[in-house]
PyMOL commands that place a pseudoatom at each C-alpha (Angstrom):
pseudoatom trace, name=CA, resn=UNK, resi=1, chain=A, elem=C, hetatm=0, pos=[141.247, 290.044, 145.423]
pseudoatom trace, name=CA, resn=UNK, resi=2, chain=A, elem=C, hetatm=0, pos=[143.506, 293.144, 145.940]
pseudoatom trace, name=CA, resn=UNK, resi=3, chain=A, elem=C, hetatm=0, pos=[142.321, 295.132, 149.442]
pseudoatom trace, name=CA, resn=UNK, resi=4, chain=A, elem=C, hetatm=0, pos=[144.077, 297.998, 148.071]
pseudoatom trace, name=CA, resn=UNK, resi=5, chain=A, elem=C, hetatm=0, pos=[142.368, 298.282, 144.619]
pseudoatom trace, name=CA, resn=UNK, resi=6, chain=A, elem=C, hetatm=0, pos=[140.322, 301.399, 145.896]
pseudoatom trace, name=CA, resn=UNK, resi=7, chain=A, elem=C, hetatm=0, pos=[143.283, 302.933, 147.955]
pseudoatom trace, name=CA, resn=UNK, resi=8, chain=A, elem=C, hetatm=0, pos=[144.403, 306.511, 147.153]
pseudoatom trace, name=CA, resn=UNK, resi=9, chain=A, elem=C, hetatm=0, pos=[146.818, 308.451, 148.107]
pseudoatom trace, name=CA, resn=UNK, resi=10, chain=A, elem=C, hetatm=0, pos=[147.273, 312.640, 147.989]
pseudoatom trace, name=CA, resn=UNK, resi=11, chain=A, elem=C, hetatm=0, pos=[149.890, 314.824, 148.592]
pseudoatom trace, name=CA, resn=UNK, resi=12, chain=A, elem=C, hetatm=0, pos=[149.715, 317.022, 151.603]
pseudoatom trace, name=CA, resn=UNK, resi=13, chain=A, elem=C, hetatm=0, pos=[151.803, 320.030, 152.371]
pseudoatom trace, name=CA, resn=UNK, resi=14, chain=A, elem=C, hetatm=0, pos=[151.420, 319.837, 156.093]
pseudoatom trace, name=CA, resn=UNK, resi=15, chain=A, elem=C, hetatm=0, pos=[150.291, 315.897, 157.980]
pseudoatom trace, name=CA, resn=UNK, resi=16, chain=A, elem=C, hetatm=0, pos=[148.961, 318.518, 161.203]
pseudoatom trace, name=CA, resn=UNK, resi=17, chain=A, elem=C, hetatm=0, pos=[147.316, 321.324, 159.649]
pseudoatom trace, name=CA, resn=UNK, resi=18, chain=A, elem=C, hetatm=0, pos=[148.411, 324.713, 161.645]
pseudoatom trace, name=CA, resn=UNK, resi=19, chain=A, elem=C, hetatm=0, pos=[147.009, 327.023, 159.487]
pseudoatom trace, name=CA, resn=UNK, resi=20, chain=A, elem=C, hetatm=0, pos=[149.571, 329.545, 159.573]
pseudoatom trace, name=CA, resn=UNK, resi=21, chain=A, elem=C, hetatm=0, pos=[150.499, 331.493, 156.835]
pseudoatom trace, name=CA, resn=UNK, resi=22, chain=A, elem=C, hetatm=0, pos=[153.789, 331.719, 155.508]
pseudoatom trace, name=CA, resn=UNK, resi=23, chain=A, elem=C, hetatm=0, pos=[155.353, 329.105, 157.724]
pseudoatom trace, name=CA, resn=UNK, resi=24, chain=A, elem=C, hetatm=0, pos=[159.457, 328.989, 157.152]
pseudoatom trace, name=CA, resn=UNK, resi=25, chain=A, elem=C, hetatm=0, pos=[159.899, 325.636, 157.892]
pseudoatom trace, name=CA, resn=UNK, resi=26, chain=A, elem=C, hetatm=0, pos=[163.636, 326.716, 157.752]
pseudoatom trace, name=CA, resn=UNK, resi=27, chain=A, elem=C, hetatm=0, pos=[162.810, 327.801, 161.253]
pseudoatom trace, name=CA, resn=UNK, resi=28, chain=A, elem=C, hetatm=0, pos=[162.758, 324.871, 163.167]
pseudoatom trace, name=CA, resn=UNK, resi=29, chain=A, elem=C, hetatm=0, pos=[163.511, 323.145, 166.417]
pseudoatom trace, name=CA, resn=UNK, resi=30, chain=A, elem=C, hetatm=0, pos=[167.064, 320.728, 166.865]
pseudoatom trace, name=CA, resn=UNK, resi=31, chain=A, elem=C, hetatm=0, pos=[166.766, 317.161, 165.846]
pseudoatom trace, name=CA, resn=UNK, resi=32, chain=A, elem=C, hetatm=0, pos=[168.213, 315.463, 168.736]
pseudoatom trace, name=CA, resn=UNK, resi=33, chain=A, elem=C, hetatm=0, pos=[169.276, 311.729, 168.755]
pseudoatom trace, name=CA, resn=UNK, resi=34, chain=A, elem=C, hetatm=0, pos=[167.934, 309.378, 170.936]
pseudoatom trace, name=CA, resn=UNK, resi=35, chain=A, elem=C, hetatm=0, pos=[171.055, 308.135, 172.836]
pseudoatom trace, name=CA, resn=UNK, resi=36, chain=A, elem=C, hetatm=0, pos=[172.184, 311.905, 173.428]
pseudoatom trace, name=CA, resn=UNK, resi=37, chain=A, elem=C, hetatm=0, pos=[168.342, 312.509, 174.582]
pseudoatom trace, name=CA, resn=UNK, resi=38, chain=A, elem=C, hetatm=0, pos=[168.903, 312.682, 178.030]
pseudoatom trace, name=CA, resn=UNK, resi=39, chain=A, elem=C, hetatm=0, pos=[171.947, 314.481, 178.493]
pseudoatom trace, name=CA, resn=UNK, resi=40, chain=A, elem=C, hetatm=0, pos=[170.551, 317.301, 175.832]
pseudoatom trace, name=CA, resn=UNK, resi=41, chain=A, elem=C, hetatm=0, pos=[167.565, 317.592, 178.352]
pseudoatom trace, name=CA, resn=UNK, resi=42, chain=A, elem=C, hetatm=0, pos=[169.106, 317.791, 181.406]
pseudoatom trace, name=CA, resn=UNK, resi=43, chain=A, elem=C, hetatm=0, pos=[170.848, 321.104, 180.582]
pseudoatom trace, name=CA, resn=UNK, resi=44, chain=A, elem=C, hetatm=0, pos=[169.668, 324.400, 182.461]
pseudoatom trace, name=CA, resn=UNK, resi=45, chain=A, elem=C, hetatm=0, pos=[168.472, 325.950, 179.488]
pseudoatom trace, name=CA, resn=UNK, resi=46, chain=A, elem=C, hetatm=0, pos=[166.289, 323.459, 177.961]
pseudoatom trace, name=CA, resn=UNK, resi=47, chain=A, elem=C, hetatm=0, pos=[162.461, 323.232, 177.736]
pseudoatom trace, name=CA, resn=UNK, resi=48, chain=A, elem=C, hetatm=0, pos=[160.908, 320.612, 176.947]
pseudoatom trace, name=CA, resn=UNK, resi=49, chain=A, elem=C, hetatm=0, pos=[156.526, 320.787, 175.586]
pseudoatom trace, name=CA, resn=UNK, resi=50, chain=A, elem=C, hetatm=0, pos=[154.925, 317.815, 175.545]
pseudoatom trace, name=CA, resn=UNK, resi=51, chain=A, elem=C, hetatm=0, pos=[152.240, 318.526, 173.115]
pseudoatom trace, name=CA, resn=UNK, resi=52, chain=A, elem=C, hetatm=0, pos=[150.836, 315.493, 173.285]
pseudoatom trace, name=CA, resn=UNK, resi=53, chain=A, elem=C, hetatm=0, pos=[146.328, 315.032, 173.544]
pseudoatom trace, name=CA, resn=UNK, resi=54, chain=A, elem=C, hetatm=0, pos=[145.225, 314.514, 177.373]
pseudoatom trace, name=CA, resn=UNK, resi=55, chain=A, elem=C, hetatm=0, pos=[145.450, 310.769, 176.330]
pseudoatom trace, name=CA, resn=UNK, resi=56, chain=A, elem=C, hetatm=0, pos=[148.492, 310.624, 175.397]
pseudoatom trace, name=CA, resn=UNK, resi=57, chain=A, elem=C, hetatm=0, pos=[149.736, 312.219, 178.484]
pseudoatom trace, name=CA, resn=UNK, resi=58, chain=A, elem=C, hetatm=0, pos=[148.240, 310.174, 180.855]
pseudoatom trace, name=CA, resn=UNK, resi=59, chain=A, elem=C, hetatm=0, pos=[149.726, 307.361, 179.300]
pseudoatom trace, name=CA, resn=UNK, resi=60, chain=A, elem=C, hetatm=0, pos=[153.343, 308.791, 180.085]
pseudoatom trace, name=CA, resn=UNK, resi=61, chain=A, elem=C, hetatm=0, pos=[154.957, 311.527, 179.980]
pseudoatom trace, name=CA, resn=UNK, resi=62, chain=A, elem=C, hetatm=0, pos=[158.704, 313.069, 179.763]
pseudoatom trace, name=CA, resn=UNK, resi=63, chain=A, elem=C, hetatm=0, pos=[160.297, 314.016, 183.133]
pseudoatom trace, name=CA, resn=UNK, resi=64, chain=A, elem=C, hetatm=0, pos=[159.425, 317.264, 183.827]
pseudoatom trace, name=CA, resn=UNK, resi=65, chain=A, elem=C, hetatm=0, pos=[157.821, 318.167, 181.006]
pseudoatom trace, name=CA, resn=UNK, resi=66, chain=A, elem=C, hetatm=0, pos=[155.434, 321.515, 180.666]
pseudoatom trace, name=CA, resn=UNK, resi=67, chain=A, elem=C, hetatm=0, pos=[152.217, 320.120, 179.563]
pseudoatom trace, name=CA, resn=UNK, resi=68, chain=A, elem=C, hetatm=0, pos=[150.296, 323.263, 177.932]
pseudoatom trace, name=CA, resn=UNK, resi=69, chain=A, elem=C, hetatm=0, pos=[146.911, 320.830, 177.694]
pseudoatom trace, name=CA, resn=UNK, resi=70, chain=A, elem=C, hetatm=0, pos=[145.875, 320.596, 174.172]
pseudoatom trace, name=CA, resn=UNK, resi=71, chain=A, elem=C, hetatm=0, pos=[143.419, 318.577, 172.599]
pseudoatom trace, name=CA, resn=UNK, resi=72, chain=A, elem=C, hetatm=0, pos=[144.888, 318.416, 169.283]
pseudoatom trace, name=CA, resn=UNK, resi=73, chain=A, elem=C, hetatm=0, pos=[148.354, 319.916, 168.268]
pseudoatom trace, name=CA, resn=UNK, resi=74, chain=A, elem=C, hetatm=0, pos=[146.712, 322.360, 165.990]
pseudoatom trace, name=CA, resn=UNK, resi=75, chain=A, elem=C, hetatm=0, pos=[145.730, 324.270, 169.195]
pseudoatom trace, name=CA, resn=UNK, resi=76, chain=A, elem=C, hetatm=0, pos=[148.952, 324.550, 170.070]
pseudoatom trace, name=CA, resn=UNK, resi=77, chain=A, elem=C, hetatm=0, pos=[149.237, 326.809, 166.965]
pseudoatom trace, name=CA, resn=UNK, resi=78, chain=A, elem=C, hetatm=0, pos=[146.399, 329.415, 168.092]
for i in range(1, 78): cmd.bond("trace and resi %d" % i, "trace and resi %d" % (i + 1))
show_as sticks, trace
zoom trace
């Protein structure tokens, strides 16, 4: 017996949808690695949003962190 035998998969353009039209995804934050993490967020001019569900975020969150208390991270879109 296969459990998968129903399973189907679709193509989405966005996993969180934002709803925003004409999105450049070109336009983008900076992928940072996690062994430079810390030093990258310890510099003056460097925010960091934890945009995270109330959940989440009282589970743990990043040292000094803004948290702009969403429920989902579509909100954080609006």
């Amino acid at each position: 017996m296969n459990p998968f035998s129903k399973l189907k998969v679709k193509i989405k353009t966005e996993v969180v949808k934002l709803r925003i039209n004409n999105l450049d995804l070109t336009k983008r934050g900076k992928y940072i690695k996690a062994s430079t993490w810390n030093a990258f967020t310890n510099q003056n001019d460097v925010v960091v949003l934890d945009t995270r569900n109330a959940y989440e975020y009282s589970l743990g969150a990043f040292e000094d962190a803004i948290n702009p208390q969403i429920e989902t991270f579509s909100d954080f879109a609006c």
